[in-house]
MARLOTOR-408987 format. One record per residue (C-alpha): residue number from 1; chain; y, x, z. Coordinates in Angstrom, 2 decimals, decimal comma. Example, Ala and Ser with C-alpha at 12.3 -4.5 7.8 and 13.67 -1.06 7.14 Angstrom:
BEGIN
num=1&cadena=A&py=-4,50&px=12,30&pz=7,80
num=2&cadena=A&py=-1,06&px=13,67&pz=7,14
END
This chain:
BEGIN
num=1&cadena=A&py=6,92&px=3,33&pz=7,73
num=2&cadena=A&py=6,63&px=-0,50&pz=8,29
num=3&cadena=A&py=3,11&px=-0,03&pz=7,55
num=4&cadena=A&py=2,35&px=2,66&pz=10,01
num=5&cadena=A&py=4,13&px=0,61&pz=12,79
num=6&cadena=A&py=1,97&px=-2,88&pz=12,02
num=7&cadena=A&py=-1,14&px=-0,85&pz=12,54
num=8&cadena=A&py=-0,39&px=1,64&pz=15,08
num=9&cadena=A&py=0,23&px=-1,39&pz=17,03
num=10&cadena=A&py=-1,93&px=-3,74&pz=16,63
num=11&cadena=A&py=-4,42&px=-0,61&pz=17,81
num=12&cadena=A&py=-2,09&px=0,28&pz=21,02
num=13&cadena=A&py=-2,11&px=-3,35&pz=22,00
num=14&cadena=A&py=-6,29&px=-2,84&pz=22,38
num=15&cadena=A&py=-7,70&px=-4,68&pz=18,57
num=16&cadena=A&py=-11,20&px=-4,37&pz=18,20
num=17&cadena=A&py=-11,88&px=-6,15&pz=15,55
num=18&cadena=A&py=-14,84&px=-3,92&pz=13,77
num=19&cadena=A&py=-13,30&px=-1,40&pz=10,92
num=20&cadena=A&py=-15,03&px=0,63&pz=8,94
num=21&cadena=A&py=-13,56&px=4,26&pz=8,29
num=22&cadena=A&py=-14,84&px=6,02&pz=4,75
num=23&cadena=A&py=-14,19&px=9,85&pz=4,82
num=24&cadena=A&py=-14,23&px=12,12&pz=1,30
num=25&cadena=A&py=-17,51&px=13,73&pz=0,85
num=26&cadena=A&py=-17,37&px=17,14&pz=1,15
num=27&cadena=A&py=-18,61&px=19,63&pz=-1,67
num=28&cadena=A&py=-21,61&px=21,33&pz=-1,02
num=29&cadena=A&py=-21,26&px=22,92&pz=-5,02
num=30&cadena=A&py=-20,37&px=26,14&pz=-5,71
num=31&cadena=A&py=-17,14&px=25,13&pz=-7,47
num=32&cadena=A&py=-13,85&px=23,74&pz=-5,76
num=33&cadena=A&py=-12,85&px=22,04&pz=-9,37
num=34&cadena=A&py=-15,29&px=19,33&pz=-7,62
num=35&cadena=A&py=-13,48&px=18,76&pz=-5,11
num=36&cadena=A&py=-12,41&px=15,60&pz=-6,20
num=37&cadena=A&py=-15,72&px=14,27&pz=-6,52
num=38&cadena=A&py=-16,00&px=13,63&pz=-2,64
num=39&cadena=A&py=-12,57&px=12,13&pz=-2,66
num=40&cadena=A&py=-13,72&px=9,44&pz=-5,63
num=41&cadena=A&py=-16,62&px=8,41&pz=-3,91
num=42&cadena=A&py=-14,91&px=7,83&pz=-0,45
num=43&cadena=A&py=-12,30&px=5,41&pz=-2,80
num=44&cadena=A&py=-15,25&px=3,55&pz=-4,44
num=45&cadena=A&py=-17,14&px=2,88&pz=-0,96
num=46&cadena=A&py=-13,71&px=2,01&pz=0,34
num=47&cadena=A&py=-13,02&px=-0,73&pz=-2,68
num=48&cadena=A&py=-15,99&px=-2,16&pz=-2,80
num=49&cadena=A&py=-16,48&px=-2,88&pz=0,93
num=50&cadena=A&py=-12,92&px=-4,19&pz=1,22
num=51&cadena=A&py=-13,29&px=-6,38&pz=-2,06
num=52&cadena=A&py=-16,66&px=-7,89&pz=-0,06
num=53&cadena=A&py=-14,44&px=-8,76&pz=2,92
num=54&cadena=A&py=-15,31&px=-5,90&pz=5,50
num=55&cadena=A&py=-12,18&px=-4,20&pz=7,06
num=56&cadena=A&py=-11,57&px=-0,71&pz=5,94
num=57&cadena=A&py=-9,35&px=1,40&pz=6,85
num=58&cadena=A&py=-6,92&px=2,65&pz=3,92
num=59&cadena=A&py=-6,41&px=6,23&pz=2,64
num=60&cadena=A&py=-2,82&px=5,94&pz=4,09
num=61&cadena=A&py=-4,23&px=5,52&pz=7,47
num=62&cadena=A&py=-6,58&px=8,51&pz=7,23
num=63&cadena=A&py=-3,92&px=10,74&pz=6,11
num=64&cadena=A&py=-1,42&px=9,84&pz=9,09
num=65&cadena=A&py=-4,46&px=10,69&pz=11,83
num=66&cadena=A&py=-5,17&px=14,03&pz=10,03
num=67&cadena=A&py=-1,57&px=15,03&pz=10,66
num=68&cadena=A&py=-2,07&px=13,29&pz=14,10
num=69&cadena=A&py=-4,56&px=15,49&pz=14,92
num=70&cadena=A&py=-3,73&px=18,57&pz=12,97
num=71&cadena=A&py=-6,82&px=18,54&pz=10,57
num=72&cadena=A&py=-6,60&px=19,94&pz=6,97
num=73&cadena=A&py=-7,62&px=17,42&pz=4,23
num=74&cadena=A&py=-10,38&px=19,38&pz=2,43
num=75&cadena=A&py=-12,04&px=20,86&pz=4,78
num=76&cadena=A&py=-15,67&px=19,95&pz=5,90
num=77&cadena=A&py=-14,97&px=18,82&pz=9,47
num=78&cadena=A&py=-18,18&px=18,47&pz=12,21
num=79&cadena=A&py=-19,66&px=15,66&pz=13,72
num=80&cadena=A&py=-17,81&px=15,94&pz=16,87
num=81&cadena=A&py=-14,33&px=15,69&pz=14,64
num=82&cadena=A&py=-15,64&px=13,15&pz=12,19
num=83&cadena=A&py=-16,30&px=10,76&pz=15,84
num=84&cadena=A&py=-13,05&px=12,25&pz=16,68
num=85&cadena=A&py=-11,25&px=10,90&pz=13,44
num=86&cadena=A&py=-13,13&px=7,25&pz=13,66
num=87&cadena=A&py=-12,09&px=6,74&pz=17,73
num=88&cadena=A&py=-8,80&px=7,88&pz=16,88
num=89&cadena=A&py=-8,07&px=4,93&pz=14,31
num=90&cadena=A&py=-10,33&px=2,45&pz=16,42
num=91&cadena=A&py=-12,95&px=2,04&pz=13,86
num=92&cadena=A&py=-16,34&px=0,23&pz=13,90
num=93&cadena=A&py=-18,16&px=2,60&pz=12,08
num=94&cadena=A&py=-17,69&px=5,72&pz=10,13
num=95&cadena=A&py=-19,21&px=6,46&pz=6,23
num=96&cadena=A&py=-18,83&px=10,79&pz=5,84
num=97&cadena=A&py=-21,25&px=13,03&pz=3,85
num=98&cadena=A&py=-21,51&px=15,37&pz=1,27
num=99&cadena=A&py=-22,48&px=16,17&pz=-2,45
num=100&cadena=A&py=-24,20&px=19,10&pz=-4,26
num=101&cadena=A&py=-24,44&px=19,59&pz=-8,09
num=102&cadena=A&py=-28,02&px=20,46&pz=-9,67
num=103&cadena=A&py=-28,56&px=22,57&pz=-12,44
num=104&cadena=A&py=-29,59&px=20,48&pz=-15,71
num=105&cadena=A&py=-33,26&px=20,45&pz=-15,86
num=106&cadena=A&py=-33,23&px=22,19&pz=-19,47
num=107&cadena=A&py=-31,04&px=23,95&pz=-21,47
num=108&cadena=A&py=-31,26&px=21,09&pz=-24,04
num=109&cadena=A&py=-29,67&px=18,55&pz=-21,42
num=110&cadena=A&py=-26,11&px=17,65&pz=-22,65
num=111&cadena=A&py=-25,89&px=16,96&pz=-18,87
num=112&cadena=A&py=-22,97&px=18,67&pz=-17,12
num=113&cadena=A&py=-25,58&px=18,78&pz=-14,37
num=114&cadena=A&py=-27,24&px=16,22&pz=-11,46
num=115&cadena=A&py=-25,27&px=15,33&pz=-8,89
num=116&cadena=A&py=-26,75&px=14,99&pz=-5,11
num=117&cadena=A&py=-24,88&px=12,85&pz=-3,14
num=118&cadena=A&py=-25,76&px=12,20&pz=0,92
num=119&cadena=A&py=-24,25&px=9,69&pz=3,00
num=120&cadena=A&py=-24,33&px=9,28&pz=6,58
num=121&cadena=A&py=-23,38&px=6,38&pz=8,68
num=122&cadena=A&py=-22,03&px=6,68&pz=12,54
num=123&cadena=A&py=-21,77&px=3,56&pz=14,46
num=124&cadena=A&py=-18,93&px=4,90&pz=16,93
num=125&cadena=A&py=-19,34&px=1,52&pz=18,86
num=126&cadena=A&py=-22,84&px=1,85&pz=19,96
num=127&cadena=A&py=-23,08&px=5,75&pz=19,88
num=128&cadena=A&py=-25,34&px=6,11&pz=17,77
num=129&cadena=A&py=-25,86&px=7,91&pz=14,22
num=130&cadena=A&py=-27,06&px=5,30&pz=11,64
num=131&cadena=A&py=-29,23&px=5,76&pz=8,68
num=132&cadena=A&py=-28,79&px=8,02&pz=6,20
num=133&cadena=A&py=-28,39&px=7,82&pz=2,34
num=134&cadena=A&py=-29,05&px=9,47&pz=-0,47
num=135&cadena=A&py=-28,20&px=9,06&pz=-4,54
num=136&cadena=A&py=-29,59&px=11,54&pz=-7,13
num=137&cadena=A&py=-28,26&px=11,20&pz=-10,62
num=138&cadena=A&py=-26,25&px=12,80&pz=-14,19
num=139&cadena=A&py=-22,48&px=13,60&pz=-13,06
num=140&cadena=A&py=-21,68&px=11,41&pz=-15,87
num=141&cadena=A&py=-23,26&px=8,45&pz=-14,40
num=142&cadena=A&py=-20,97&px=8,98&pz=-11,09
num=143&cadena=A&py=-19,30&px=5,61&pz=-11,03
num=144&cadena=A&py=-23,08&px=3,76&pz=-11,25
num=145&cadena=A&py=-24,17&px=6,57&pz=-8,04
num=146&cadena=A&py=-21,14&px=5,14&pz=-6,13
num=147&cadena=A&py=-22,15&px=1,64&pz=-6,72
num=148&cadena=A&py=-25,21&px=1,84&pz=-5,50
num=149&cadena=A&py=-24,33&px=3,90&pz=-2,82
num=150&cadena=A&py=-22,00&px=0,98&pz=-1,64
num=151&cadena=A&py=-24,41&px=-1,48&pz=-1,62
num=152&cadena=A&py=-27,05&px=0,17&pz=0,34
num=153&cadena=A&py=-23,72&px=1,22&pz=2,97
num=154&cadena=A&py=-22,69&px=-2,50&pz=2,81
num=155&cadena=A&py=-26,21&px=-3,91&pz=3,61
num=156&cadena=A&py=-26,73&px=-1,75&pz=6,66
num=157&cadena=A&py=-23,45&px=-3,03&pz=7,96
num=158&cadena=A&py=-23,21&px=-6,32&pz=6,57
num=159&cadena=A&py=-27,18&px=-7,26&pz=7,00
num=160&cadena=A&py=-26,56&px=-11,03&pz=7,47
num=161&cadena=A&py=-24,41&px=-11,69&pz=4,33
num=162&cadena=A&py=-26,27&px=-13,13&pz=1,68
num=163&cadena=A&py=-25,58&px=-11,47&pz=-1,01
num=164&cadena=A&py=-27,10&px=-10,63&pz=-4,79
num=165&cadena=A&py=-27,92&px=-6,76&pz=-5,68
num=166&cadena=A&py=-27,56&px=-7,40&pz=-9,43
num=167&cadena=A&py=-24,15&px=-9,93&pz=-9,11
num=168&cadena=A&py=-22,64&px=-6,82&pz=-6,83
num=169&cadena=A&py=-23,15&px=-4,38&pz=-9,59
num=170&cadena=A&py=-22,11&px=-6,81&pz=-12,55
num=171&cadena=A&py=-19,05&px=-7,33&pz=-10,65
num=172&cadena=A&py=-18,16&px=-3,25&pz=-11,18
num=173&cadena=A&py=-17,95&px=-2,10&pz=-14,80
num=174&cadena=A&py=-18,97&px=1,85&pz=-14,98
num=175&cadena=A&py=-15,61&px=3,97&pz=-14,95
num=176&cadena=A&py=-15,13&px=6,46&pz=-17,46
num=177&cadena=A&py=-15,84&px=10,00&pz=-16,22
num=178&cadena=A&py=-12,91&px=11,75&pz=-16,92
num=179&cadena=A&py=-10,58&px=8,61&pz=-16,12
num=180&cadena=A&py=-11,74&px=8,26&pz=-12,45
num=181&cadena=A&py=-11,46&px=12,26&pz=-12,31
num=182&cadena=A&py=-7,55&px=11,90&pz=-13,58
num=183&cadena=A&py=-7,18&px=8,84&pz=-11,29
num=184&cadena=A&py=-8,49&px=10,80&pz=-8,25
num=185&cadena=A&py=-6,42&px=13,86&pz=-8,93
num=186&cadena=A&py=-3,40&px=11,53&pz=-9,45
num=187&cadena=A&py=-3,92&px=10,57&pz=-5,46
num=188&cadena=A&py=-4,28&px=14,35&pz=-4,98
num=189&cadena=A&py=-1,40&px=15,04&pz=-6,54
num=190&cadena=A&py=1,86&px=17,10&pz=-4,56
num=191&cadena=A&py=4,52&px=15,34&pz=-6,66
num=192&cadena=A&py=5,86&px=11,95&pz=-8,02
num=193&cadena=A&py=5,68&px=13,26&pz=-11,67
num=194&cadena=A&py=1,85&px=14,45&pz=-11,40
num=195&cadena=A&py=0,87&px=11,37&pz=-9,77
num=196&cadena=A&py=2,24&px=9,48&pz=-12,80
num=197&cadena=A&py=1,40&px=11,60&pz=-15,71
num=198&cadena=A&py=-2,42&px=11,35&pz=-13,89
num=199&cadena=A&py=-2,52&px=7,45&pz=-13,66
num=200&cadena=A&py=-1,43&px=7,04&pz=-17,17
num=201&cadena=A&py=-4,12&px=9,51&pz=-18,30
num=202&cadena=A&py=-6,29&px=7,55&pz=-16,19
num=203&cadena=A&py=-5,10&px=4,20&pz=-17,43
num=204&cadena=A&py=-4,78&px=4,91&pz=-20,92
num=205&cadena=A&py=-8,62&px=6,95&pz=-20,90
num=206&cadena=A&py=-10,06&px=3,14&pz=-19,69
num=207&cadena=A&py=-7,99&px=0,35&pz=-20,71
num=208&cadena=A&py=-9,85&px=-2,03&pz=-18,00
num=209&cadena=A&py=-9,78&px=0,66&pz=-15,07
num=210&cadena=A&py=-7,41&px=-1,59&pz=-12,21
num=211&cadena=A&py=-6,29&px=0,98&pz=-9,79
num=212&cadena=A&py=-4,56&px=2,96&pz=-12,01
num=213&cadena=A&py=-2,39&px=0,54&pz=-13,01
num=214&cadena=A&py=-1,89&px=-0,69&pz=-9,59
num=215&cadena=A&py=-0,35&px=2,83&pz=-8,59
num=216&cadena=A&py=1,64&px=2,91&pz=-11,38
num=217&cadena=A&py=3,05&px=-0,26&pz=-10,43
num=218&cadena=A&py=3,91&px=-0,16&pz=-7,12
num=219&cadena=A&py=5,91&px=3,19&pz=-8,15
num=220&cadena=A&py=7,31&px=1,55&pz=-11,06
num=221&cadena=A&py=7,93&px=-1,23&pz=-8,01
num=222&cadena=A&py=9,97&px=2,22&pz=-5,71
num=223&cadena=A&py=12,12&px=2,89&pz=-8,28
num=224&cadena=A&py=13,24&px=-0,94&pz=-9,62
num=225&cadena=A&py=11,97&px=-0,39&pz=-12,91
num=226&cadena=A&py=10,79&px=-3,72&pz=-12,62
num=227&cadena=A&py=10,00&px=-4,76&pz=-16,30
num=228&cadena=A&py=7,42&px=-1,92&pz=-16,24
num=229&cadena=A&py=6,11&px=-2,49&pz=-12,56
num=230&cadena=A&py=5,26&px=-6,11&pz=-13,87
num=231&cadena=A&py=3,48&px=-4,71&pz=-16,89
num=232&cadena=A&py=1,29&px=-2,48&pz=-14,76
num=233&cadena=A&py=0,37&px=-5,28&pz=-11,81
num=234&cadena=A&py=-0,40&px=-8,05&pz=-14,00
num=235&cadena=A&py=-3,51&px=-5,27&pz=-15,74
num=236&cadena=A&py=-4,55&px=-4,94&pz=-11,89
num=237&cadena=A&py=-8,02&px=-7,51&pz=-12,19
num=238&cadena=A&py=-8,75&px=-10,04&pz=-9,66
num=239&cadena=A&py=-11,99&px=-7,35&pz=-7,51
num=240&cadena=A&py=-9,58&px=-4,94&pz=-7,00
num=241&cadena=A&py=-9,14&px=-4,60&pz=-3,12
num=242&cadena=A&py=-5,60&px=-4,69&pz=-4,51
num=243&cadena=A&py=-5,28&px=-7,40&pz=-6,60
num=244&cadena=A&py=-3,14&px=-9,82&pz=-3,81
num=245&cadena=A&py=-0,77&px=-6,57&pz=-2,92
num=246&cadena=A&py=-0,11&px=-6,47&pz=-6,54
num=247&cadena=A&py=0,69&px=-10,04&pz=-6,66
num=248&cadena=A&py=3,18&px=-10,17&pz=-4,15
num=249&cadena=A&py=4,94&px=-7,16&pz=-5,55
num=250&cadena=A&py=4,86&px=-8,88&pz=-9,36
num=251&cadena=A&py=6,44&px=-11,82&pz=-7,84
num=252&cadena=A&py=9,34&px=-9,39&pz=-6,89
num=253&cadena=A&py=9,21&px=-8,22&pz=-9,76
num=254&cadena=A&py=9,54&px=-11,46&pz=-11,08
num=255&cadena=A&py=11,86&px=-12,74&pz=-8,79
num=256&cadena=A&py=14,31&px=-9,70&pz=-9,43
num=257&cadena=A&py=14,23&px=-9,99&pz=-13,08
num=258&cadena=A&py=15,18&px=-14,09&pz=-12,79
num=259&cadena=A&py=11,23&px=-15,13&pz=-14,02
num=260&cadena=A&py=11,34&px=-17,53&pz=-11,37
num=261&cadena=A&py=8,60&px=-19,59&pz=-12,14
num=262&cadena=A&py=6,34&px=-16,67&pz=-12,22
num=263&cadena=A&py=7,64&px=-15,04&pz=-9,06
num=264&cadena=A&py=6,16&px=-18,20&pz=-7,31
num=265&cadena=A&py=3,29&px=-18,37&pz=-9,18
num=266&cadena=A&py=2,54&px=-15,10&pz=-7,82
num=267&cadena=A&py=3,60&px=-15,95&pz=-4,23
num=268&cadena=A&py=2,01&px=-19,12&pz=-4,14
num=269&cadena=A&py=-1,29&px=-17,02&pz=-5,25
num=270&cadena=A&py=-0,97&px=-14,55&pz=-2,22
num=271&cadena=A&py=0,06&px=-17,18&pz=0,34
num=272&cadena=A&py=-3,17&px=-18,98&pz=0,26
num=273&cadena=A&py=-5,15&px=-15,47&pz=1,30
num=274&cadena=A&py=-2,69&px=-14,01&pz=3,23
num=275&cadena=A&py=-0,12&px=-16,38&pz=4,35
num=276&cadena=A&py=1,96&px=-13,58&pz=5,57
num=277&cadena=A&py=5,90&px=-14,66&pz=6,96
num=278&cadena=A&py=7,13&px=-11,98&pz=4,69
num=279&cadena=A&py=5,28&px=-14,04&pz=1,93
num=280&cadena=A&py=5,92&px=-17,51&pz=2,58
num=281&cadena=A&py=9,53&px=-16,28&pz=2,94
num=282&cadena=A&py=9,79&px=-15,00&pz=-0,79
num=283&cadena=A&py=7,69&px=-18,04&pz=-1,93
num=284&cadena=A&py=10,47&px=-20,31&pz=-0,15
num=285&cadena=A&py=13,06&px=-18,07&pz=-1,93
num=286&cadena=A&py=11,60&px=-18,61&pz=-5,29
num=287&cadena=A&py=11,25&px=-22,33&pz=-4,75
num=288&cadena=A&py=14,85&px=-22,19&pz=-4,22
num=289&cadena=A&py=16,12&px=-20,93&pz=-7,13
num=290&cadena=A&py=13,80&px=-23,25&pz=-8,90
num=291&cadena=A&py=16,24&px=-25,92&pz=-6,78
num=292&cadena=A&py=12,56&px=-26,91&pz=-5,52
num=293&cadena=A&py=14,61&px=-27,16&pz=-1,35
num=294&cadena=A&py=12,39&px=-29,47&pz=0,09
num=295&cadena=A&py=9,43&px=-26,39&pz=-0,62
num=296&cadena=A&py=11,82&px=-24,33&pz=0,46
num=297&cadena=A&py=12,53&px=-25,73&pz=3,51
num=298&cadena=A&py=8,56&px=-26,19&pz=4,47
num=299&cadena=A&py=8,03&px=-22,38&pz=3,66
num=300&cadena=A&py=11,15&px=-20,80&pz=5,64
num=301&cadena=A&py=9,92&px=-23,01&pz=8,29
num=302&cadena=A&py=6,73&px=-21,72&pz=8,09
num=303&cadena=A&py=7,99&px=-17,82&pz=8,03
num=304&cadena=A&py=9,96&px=-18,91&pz=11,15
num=305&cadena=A&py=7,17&px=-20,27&pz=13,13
num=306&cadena=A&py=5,51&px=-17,08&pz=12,74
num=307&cadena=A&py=8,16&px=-14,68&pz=13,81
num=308&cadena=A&py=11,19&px=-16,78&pz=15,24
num=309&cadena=A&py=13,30&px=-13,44&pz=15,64
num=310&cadena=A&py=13,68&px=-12,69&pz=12,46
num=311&cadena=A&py=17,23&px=-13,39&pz=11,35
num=312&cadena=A&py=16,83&px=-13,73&pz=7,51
num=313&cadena=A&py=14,47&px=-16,41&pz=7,87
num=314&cadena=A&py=17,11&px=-18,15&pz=10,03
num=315&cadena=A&py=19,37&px=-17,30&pz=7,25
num=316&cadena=A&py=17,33&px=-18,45&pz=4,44
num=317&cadena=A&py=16,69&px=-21,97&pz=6,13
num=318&cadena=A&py=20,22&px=-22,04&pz=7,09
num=319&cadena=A&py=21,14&px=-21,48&pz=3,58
num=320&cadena=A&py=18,97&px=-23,40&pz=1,71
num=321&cadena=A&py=20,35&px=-26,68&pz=3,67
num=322&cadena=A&py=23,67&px=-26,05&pz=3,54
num=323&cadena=A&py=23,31&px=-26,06&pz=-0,38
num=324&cadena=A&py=21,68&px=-29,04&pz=0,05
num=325&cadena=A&py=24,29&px=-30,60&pz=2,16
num=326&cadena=A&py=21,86&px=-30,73&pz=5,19
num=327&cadena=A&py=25,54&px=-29,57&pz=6,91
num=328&cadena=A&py=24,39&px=-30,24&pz=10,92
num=329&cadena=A&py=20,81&px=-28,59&pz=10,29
num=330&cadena=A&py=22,58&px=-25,99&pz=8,18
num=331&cadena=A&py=24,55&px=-25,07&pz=11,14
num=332&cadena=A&py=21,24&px=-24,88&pz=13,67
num=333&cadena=A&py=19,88&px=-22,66&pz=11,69
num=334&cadena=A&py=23,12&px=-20,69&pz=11,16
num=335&cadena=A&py=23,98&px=-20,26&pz=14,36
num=336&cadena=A&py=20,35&px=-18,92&pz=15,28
num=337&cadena=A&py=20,75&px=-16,07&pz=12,44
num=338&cadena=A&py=24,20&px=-15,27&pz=14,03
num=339&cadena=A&py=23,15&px=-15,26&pz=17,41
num=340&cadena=A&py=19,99&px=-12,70&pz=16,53
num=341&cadena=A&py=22,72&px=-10,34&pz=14,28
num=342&cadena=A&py=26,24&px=-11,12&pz=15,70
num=343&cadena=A&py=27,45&px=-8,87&pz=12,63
num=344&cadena=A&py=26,09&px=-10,76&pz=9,71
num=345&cadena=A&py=29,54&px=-12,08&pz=8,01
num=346&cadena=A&py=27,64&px=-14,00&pz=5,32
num=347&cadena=A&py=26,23&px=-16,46&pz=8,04
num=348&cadena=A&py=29,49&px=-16,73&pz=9,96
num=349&cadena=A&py=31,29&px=-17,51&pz=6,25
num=350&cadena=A&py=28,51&px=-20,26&pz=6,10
num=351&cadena=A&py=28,74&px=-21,65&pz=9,60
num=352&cadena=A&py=32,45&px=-22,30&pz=8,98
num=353&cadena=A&py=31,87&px=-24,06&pz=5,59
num=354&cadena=A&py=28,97&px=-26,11&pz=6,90
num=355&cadena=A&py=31,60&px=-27,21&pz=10,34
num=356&cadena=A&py=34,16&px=-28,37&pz=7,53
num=357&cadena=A&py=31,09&px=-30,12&pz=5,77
num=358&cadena=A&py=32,53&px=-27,69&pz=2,79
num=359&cadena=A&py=29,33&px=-27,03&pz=0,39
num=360&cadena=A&py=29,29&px=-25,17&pz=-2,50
num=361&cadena=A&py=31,33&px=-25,42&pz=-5,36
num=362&cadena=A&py=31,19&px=-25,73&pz=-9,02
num=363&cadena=A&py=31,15&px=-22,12&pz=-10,30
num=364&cadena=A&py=31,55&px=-20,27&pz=-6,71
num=365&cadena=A&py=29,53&px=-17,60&pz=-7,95
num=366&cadena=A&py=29,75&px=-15,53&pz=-4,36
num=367&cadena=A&py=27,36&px=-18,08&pz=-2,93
num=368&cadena=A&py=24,95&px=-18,33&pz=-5,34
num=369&cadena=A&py=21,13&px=-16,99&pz=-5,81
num=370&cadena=A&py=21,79&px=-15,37&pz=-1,59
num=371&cadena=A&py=18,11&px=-15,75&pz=-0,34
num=372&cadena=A&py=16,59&px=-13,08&pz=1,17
num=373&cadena=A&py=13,68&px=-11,44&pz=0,27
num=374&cadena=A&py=11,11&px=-9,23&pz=2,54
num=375&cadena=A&py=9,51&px=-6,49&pz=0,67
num=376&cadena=A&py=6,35&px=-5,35&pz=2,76
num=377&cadena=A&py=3,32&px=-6,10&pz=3,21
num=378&cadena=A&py=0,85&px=-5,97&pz=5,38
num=379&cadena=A&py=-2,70&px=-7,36&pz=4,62
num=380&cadena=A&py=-4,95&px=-4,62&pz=6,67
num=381&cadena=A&py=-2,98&px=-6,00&pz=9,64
num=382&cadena=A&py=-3,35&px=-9,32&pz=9,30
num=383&cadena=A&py=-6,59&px=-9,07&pz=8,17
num=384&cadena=A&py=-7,71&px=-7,33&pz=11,22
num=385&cadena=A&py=-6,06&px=-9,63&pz=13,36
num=386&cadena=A&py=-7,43&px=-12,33&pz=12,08
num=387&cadena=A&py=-11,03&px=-10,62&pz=12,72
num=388&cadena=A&py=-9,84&px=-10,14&pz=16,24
num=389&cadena=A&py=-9,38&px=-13,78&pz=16,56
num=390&cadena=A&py=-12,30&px=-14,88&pz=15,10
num=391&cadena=A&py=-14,33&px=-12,82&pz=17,55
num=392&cadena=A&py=-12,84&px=-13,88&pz=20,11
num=393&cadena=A&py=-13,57&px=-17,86&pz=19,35
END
């Protein structure tokens, strides 16, 4: 829901910053077992623009406007409702097409057949329908079709980037066949027990595949099975689109099984990309159980800066110096958490110790480890902000 909110409103208040929008690929075969096919190539164009810094707008987000607008995933839409889709979520551009599968050209070919794929570029800005693509290949060379379909989308809409063909494909090891179908159908899946019996396949069919394992984490993450969330998210490798949103959920991870050390590893990791509040919060939180206050201090101030009505940053600050026997800053920062949630009893407690100069006490273990952490995240939002400002400079 958090999620939702961030972006909704960063689109109601008027963002513009350019977004690309990648649809699934409808099937053009004769059998619906494909269907899956268009959804895998709309998640490789998606990961591989994102992982060369373009903004694209997450599955999530596509979902939410199809029940917006009463549209049934699966079906083939037209023109008018693919424009429809791309106003509707503010995007730049839209990537849609479709895929056919050929007959093998001889009954000898082991080939499970050729697969067509078309893509077709709108540029919802300007109006105008941009060039078309087009990838011919075996279905079991899918993942190296995809590829190259993503470069040619990202050089029509990244044309001044200067970038290397041959270093863009190293970067993406082929994917199994039948792991990216399992992963795909895993994302298709109705229920929380499909999804996860998919992933593994998916995961355990090729060892180095990342987004498997970064599902399987951030469920493993839902459920606080965090010993097996942090074995998932530290497999997810450093060109997924979501390695740092695997990072910042390790660190909880971390941080909730008492690996300190690692939790701000992780943080400290994240906060240099995407110096969210929500992340320099839990990096300040780590530093404090590492009795590291004077980072601390600098990070809840930080968080604070950014969003100065947030109570638990108050709280965390407030907190942090009053174990430190910062007593009269304690109490500024106490007071502020109070005053933004009247009802919070823990900071009143603490505003009455920190008056009576009363810190903590040897073995007082109902003031210990009380930091606060935030648990989302949201990187499309401040990466599309930060677009927004950049274009506006």
């Amino acid at each position: 829901m958090h999620r939702y909110l961030a972006v909704w409103a960063l689109l109601a208040g008027g963002l513009h910053a350019e977004t690309v929008l990648v649809l699934p690929f409808f099937n053009h075969s004769k059998s619906q077992g494909l269907d899956w096919i268009g959804e895998s190539i709309s998640e490789a164009v998606h990961d591989a623009l994102t992982s060369e810094g373009l903004l694209v707008l997450d599955r999530e987000d596509r979902l939410e406007v199809y029940r917006r607008l009463s549209l049934r995933p699966g079906a083939e839409f037209t023109r008018a409702s693919v424009m429809k889709i791309g106003q509707t979520l503010d995007a730049g551009a839209v990537i849609y097409g479709s895929f056919d599968v050929l007959a093998p050209e001889s009954s000898k070919d082991q080939s499970k057949g050729n697969l067509r794929i078309t893509a077709r570029i709108i540029d919802l800005k300007r109006l105008r329908q941009g060039p078309g693509f087009s990838e011919l290949g075996a279905i079991e060379d899918l993942a190296k079709l995809e590829v190259h379909l993503s470069w040619q989308a990202l050089s029509f809409l990244d044309p001044q980037a200067q970038r290397d063909e041959q270093q863009f494909t190293r970067a993406r090891a082929p994917i199994r066949l039948d792991a990216a179908e399992s992963y795909v159908r895993g994302l298709l899946a109705p229920t929380p027990e499909q999804r996860h019996r998919f992933f593994t396949q998916a995961a355990r069919l090729d060892e180095h595949y990342s987004q498997p394992c970064f599902q399987l984490g951030k469920a493993a993450w839902a459920n606080k099975e965090y010993q097996v969330a942090a074995g998932w998210l530290a497999r997810v490798g450093r060109s997924d689109p979501h390695y740092l949103e695997s990072q910042f959920l390790l660190g909880l991870c971390r941080y909730h099984t008492g690996d300190f050390a690692g939790a701000e590893q992780s943080f400290q990791l994240v906060a240099v990309s995407v110096p969210l509040n929500e992340v320099l919060n839990d990096l300040g939180a780590a530093e404090a159980r590492r009795n590291n206050a004077a980072g601390a201090v600098a990070n809840f101030q930080k968080a604070i800066e950014g969003d100065s009505s947030d109570p638990d940053y108050h709280f965390n600050l407030g907190y942090t110096l009053w174990r430190a026997g910062r007593f009269d800053e304690a109490l500024a920062s106490l007071r502020a958490t109070a005053q933004r949630n009247p009802s919070d009893n823990e900071a009143t407690i603490l505003i009455g110790r920190a008056l009576r100069r009363d810190g903590p006490r040897p073995g007082e273990s109902r003031f210990e480890g009380r930091e606060r952490l935030k648990n989302n995240y949201e990187e499309t939002a401040y990466r599309q902000l930060q677009a927004e400002l950049q274009a506006k400079k």
